[in-house]
Each structure stands twice: as C-alpha cells, then as structure tokens.
ZAMARGU-4260 file (C-alpha; in steps of 0.2 Angstrom, whole numbers, plus 5000, padded with zeros to 4 digits):
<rodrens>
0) 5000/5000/5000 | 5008/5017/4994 | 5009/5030/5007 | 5001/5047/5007 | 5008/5061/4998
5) 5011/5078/5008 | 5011/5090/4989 | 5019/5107/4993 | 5012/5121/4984 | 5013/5141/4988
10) 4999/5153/4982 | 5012/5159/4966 | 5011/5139/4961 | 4993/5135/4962 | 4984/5153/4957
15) 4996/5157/4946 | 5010/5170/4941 | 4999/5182/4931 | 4985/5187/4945 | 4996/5185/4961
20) 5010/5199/4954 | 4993/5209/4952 | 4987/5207/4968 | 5005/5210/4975 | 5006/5227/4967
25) 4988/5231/4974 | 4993/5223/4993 | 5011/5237/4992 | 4998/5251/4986 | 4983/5245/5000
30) 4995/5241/5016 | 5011/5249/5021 | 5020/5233/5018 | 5037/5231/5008 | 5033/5221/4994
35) 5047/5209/4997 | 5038/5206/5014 | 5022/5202/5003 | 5031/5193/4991 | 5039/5180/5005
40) 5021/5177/5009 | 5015/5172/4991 | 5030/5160/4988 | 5031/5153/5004 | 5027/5134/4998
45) 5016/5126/5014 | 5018/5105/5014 | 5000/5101/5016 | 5003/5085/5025 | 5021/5084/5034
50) 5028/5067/5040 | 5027/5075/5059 | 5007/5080/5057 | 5003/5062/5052 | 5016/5054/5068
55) 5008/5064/5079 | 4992/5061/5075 | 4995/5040/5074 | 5004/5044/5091 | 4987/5051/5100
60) 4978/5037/5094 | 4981/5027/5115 | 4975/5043/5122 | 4958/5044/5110 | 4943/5041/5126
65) 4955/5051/5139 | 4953/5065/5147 | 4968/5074/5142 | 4964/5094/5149 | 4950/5098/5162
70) 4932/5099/5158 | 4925/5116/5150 | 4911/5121/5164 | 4907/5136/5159 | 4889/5134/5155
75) 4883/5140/5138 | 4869/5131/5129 | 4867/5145/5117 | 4847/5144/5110 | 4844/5131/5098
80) 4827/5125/5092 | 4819/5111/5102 | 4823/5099/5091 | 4844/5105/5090 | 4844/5104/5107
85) 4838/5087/5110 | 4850/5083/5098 | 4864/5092/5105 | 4880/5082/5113 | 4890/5097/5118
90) 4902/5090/5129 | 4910/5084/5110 | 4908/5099/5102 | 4927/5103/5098 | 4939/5112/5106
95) 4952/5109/5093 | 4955/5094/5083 | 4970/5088/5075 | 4968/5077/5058 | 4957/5064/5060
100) 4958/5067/5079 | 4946/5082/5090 | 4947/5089/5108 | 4928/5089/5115 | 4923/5103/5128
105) 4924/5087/5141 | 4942/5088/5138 | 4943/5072/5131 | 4950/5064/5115 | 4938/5061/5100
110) 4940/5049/5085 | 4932/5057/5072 | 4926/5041/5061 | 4914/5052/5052 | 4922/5065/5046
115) 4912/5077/5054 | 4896/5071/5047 | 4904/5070/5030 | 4911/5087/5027 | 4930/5086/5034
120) 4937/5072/5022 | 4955/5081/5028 | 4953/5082/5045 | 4955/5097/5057 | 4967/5110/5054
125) 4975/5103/5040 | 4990/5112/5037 | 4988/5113/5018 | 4974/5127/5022 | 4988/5140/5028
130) 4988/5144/5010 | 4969/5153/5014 | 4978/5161/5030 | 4992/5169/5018 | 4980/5174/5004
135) 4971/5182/5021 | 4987/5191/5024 | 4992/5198/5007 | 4973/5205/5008 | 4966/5195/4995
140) 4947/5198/5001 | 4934/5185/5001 | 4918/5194/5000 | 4914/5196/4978 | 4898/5196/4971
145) 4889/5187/4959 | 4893/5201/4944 | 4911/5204/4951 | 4916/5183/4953 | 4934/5185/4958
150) 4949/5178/4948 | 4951/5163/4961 | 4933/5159/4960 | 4934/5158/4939 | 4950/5147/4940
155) 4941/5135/4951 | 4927/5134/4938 | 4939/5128/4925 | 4948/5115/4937 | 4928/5109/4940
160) 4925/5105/4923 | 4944/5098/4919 | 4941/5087/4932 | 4924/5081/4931 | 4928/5076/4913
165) 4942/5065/4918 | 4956/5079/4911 | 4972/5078/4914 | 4981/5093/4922 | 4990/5099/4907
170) 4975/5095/4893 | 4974/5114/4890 | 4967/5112/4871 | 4955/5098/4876 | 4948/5110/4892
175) 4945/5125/4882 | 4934/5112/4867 | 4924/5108/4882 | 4920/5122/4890 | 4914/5130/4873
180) 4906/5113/4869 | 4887/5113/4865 | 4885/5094/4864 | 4871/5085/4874 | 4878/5076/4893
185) 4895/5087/4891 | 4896/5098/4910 | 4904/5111/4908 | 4893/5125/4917 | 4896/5130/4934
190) 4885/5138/4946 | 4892/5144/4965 | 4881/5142/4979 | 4881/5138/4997 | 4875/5122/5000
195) 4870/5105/4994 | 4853/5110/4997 | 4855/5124/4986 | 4862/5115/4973 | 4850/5102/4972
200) 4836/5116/4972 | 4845/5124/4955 | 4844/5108/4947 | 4828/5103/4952 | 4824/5121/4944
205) 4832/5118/4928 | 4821/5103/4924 | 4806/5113/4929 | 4809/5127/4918 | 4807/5116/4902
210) 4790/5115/4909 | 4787/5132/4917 | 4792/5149/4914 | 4805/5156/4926 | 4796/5173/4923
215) 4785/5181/4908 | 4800/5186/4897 | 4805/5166/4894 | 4799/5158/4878 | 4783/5145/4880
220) 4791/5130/4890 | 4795/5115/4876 | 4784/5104/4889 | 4772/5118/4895 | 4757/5104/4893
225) 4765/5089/4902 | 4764/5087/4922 | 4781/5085/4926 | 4788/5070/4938 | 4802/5067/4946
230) 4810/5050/4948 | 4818/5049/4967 | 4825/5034/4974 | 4811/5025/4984 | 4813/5018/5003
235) 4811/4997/5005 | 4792/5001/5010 | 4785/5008/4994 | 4787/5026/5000 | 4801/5040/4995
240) 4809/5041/5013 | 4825/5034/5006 | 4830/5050/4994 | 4838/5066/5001 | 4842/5080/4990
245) 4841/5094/5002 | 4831/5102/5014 | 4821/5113/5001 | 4800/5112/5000 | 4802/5105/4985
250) 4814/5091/4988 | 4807/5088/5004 | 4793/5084/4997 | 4796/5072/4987 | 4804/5063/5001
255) 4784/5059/5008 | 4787/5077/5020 | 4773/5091/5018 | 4760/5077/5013 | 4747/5088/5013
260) 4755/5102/5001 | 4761/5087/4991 | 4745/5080/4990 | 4738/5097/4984 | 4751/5100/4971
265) 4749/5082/4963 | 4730/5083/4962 | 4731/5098/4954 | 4746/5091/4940 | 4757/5103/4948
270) 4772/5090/4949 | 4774/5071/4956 | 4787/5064/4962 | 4787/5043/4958 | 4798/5031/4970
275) 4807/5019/4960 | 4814/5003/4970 | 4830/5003/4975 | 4843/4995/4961 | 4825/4988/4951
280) 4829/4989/4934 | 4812/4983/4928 | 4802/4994/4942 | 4812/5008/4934 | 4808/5004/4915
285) 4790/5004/4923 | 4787/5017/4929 | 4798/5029/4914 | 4785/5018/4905 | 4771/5025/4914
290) 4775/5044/4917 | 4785/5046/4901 | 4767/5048/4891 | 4756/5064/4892 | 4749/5071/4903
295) 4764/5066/4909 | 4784/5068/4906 | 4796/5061/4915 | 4804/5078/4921 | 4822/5073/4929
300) 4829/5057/4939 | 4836/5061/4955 | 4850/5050/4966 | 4866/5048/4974 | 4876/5033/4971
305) 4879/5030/4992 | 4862/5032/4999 | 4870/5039/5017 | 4853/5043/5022 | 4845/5026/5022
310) 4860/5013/5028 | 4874/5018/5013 | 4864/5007/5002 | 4876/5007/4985 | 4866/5008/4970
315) 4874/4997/4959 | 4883/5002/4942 | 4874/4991/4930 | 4856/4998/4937 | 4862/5016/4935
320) 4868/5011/4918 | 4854/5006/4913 | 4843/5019/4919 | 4852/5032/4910 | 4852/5025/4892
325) 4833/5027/4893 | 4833/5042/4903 | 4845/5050/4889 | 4836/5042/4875 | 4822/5050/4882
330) 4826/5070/4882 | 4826/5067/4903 | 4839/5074/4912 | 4848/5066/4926 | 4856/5075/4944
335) 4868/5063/4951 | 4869/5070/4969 | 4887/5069/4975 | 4885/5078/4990 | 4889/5062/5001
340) 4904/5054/4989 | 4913/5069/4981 | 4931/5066/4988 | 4929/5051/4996 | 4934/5042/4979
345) 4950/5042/4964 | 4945/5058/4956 | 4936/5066/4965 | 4919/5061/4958 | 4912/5044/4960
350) 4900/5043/4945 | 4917/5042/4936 | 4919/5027/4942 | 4903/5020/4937 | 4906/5027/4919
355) 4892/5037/4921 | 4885/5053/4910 | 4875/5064/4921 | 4866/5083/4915 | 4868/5090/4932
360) 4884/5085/4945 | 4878/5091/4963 | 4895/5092/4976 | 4899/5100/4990 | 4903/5098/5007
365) 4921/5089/5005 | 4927/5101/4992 | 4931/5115/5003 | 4935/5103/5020 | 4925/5113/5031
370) 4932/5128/5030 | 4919/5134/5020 | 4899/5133/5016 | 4902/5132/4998 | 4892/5118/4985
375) 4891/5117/4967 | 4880/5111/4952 | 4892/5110/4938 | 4879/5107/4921 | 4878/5106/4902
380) 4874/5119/4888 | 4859/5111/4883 | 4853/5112/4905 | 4859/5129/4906 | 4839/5137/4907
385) 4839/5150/4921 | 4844/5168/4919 | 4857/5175/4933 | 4843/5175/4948 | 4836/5159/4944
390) 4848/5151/4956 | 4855/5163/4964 | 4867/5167/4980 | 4876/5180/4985 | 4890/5173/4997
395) 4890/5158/4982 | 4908/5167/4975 | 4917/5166/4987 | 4935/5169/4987 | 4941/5160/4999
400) 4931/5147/4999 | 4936/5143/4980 | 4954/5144/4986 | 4949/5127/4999 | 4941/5119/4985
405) 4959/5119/4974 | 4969/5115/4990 | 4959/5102/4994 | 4956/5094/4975 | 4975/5097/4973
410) 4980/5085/4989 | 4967/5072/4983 | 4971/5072/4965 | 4989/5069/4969 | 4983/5057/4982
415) 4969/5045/4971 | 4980/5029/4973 | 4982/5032/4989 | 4964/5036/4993 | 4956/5020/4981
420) 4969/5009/4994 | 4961/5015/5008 | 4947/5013/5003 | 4949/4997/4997 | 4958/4989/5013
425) 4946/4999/5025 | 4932/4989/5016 | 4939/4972/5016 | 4944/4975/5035 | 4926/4977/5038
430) 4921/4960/5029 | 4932/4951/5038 | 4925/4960/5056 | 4906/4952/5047 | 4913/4934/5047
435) 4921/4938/5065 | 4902/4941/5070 | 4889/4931/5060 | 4877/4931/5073 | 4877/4954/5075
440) 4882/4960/5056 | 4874/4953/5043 | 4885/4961/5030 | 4894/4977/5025 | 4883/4993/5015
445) 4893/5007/5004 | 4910/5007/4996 | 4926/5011/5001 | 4928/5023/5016 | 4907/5026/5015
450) 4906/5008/5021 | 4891/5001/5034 | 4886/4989/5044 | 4870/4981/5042 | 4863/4970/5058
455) 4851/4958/5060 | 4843/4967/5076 | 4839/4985/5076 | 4843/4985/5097 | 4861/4977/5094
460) 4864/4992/5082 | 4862/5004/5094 | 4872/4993/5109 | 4887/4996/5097 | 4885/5011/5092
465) 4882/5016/5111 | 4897/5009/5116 | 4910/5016/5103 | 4903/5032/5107 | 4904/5031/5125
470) 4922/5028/5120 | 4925/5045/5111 | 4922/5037/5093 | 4910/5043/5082 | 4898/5031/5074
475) 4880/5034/5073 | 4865/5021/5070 | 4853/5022/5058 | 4837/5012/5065 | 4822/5027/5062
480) 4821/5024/5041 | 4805/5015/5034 | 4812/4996/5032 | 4829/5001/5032 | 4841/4988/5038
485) 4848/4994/5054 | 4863/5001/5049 | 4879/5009/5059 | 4887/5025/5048 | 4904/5027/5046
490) 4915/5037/5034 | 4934/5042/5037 | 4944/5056/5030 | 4953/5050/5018 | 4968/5057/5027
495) 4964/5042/5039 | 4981/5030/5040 | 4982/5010/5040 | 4986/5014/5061 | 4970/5024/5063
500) 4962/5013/5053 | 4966/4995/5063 | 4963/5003/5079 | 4948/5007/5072 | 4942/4992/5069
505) 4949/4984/5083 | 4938/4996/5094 | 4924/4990/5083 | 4930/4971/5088 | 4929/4974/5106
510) 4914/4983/5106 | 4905/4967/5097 | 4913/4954/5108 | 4906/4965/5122 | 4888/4962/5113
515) 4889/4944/5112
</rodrens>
C-alpha cells in the first residue's frame, strides 16, 4: 500500500504568476507593507501533509477516550430550536482537533470516524489550508459578488470541469473544446452556491423550467402541457423516505414530507414525484414507461450513488447504467447528487467510476473541508435554462472558499491511489469483522471509506454504536428509516492511515465481543 503524499504548493504555484503579481502590486499600494515582505508570503510553499502531522496524530491514537485537559464548565447552551437541542451532545463539540483526531469541551479525545458528518474528508486544521491564512494576509478579500466573481473563483470553475471530465492537468486544448462545447451530457457550466441544498434546488429548477416559465419574458416551455415528475429513489416500504436531495419544499417533498401540500400540488398536476425501487431495473423501465406519456413527462431522475441517508445502500453500476440510456434516450435529464461521495473516491467524483454521463453534477461539502459553506452544480449547455437569479446566491463566489476547493482537489488528486487503497483495505477489513460476527452484522453497506454495517437486530445496532461512542468514537446508528436495515454509519477522512484505521476496527472488535 503506497503512502500518502504531503504535495507542497505556495499561492504563486497553484493561482498562478499572472493574477498574484497583480494582487502584490495592489497589497504594496493598500497596506504599508514592503513588497518583498508580501512577496515571501506568496512564495512561501506550505507541505500540506508533513511526516510530523501524520506521527503525531498515529501517536494520539492510545489517548483517544481520555481526558487529556480539564472539563469546560462554563455553561453556555446557546438557543437552539427544540429539536437541536435534544439533539445536542456538547460535551463533544470541539475544542480543537488535530487530523482525524478532536478535543471535546469534556476535555477528552475524539476519533472522528465520520468525518464530521461528512464534510471534513482532511481532518481538522490541515495544514495545507495555511495557504487561505496567507491569501488572508496579502489581503486577497473573500467577499465578491455574483457580477464581480473574483479571479480565484473563475480558476476553480475551469479546474471543476477539467476534472469532472476526467482531464488531465496539462490538457489545456482539450479543456477549452469543452468548456465552449454545446453537445448533449458534456458539464461544463458551473453555478456557485452555498449548499447542497441549494444546489440540488438549482437543478431541480432547471428541469422545471422546460415546463414552466421562470418569469414572463422566457419563451413558452417546450413541455408547458406535460405534468412533470420526478423520479427519486424510493425507501424498502414503497414510500420516498430513502432519497435526500436537500432540505428545500420542493425536495422535501418528494421525500413523503409536507403530505398535505404534496397532495395538493399532485391533484392539481402541479408536479409528482414517483419512488422507483431501489437497484430495480424493471420497476424503473416501469414506471419511465408509465409517466414518460402525456399528461405526463418524465421531468428529471434524481439520486446519489451512496444512499448515506438510508443505511449507505450502494446503488449498483449496471442499474444506474441502465437507467440512463433510457433516461438520455428520452430527452430526461439526470442530477447525480454527489454531495455524500465527492472526495471520498480516485477523482474526486464517484460517478466516474461507474462510467456514468449525468446533466447536472451536485458536490459540496468535502470540496472545501469545512472551511467553508460552499456547493456546486456544475451542468451542460443544453441544461443551462435559468437567467442569473434563477439560482442565485450572493456569498456563492466566494474567494476563499474557492481557494479550499483547489487546496483540497489538489492533495486528493495527487493522492487518488492512495485514497482507492484505503478505501479498498478499509472495506475488506470490515468484511472480515462480518465473518468475526455472524450472529450481529449481517453484511457490509457502501463502498470504500462510505462503508456500513447492516445488523440483524435494530437493538444490537444501537448497543454498538452506544458503546463506541461512549468511548469517544464517532459512529452513529441508523434504525428510524422506513424498512431500512439497521445500519451503523461510518466514513473516514481520507487522510485516515492504516494505524487509525486498525485501531479502528479493533475498537469496533471489542465493542461486538462485548455484545455477544
């Protein structure tokens, strides 16, 4: 197994000569700062992962569950909703953090086996993100606007769509026929927003406006007397509880939320959504069958590839395959919703590796590692429908934020075998832990480091998780989805070593021995 790669880049290697001798001369003119002070900063070439960060993270590993300062007993519960504060474990929230490692307000030592809940694939203060603190100190300024997208920003776009199409990084000529390309299933539009949530909500917008007008100026809608509906992955009882593509009215609803205003909307052929059964490929053809046909038109399918939010479920590549041949042979667009996989896999984008040609790519939370809010739904020519406040947000451009995105691509792209490894060895690790324990798992969910655990009994589930967890690791059980096998979540960063990664699963060993 090939060890990680650290990369070393300074802000003159990865943003480029032209723009950061322009933003030199303006930090000399805007501060009282000698320009060779200024220009140490820009060439100062950070290591994004030095051999010391990664020892001393391995080394913590014996004191993960120990108190290692006092307790935080200053009182502050701040005012959350009901419901956040049932939720709410504070004694975990962080401190400070350390890779794959965080220091709770309990003064205890966490393992963070979920990367956060899926938006930290490089771990806390990963030192590669200094390059945001010196881009902060030469006053490059992270507050733009939609009509002012900074140069950062645009240089991120291009790298989305080299990237996205597979491009290699020096296929300068192949890039710029792409991004002027006006072929059917090409991506090469990029929209900046905030969230997933947000993204998902542009897309789903796009494949409404070939049925309704944005406003009054757009031309009549080529579909303006079909009812549209939407294709969503459905739960194992029949329902739609297994999709998630945001937190948005209208993906919410078709997720079986807001029943009634669904109910309203589809008696009045507003739009429907229509569960299709999970990796199905006849329930699929059946229900394109049904809906593809006025009044009807099969307006958009939506999925992700790892179902996080019902067990990790894998939808498997000859199903998707399948599914988008009709769906492309049918003038029906498809949004493959990365928002759970982007980064945890060799390239970035995991429906690369199913060999898979989607209208709308939906990513975000491990493109900028935390640091920042920041999604993106990079799209085709032939999808691009909306005018500039269709799907629009005005923190969407922001500097800073882009600049985590091309840190954090740049460590993973130089870091894909390393990643696919990983992955790989985490996942065979956990097979081997299913035949230690017959009688508890019955096998393991996802791919790679989005791997499950699916028991046979819900209670045994949450024993586990329970005890890891009482332990300072964090794994959480999914028991509350309609027929969803009960399932414990995990997801390492994919800065996670083979050290973190047995000890890992050794805690996971002991816990289940403690169960039987």
């Amino acid at each position: 197994m090939k060890r990680m790669k650290s990369v070393k880049s300074s802000l003159f290697q990865l943003i480029g000569e032209d723009y950061m001798e322009s933003t030199l001369a303006g930090a000399a003119f805007l501060s009282d700062h000698k320009v060779s002070e200024l220009e140490k900063i820009a060439h100062e070439e950070i290591e994004f992962m030095p051999e010391e960060f990664v020892s001393r993270m391995d080394g913590l590993l014996s004191k993960v569950g120990t108190r290692i300062i006092p307790e935080l007993n200053q009182s502050n519960a701040g005012a959350p909703t009901n419901a956040f504060k049932a939720a709410a474990n504070l004694k975990a929230s962080p401190l400070g953090g350390l890779g794959y490692l965080r220091l709770g307000e309990d003064g205890k030592l966490y393992l963070v086996t979920k990367s956060e809940h899926y938006h930290t694939p490089l771990g806390h203060n990963f030192p590669g993100y200094q390059l945001i603190d010196n881009a902060r100190r030469l006053g490059i300024t992270n507050a733009t606007h939609n009509n002012t997208r900074g140069y950062i920003t645009r240089l991120l776009e291009r790298e989305l769509v080299r990237t996205v199409n597979g491009l290699g990084q020096n296929d300068t000529e192949a890039l710029e026929n792409i991004l002027i390309a006006q072929k059917p299933h090409v991506l090469n539009r990029v929209i900046n927003l905030e969230t997933g949530t947000l993204a998902c909500e542009a897309a789903i917008k796009m494949m409404l406006a070939r049925f309704y007008k944005l406003d009054l100026t757009f031309p009549e809608p080529e579909f303006k007397d079909r009812i549209p509906v939407f294709l969503v992955m459905a739960d194992n009882d029949g329902g739609a509880k297994a999709n998630y593509h945001g937190t948005t009215v209208i993906a919410q609803t078709m997720r079986d939320l807001w029943p009634g205003m669904y109910e309203k909307m589809s008696s009045a052929g507003i739009l429907q959504a229509c569960p299709v059964k999970l990796n199905d490929i006849e329930d699929f053809k059946a229900n394109f069958e049904h809906y593809n046909k006025p009044p009807f038109k099969v307006a958009g399918f939506l999925h992700e590839i790892i179902m996080m939010n019902y067990g990790g479920i894998r939808l498997e590549q000859h199903y998707l395959k399948e599914a988008y041949e009709l769906c492309h042979a049918n003038d029906t667009p498809v949004m493959c919703d990365e928002i759970q996989s982007c980064m945890w896999y060799p390239g970035m984008y995991l429906f690369r590796e199913y060999g898979l040609n989607p209208d709308f790519v939906v990513i975000g939370k491990g493109f900028p590692g935390g640091q920042y809010p920041a999604s993106r739904v990079i799209t085709t020519s032939e999808m691009d429908t909306l005018n500039q406040f269709g799907a629009l947000v005005t923190n969407g451009q922001q500097e800073l934020a882009a600049l985590a995105y091309l840190i954090t691509m740049k460590f993973a792209e130089e870091n894909r075998t390393y990643i696919r490894d990983m992955g790989l060895y985490y996942e065979e690790k956990l097979k081997e832990l299913t035949l230690r324990h017959p009688s508890l798992i019955e096998k393991v969910e996802g791919l790679g480091h989005l791997s499950t655990l699916f028991f046979r009994d819900a209670e045994k589930v949450t024993q586990f998780t329970s005890i890891l967890n009482q332990n300072c690791i964090d794994i959480s059980a999914q028991t509350y989805k309609a027929k969803c096998p009960p399932a414990a979540l995990t997801k390492p960063p994919i800065i996670a070593t083979k050290i973190m990664i047995d000890f890992f699963l050794d805690k996971m060993d002991d816990a289940l021995e403690s169960i039987k």
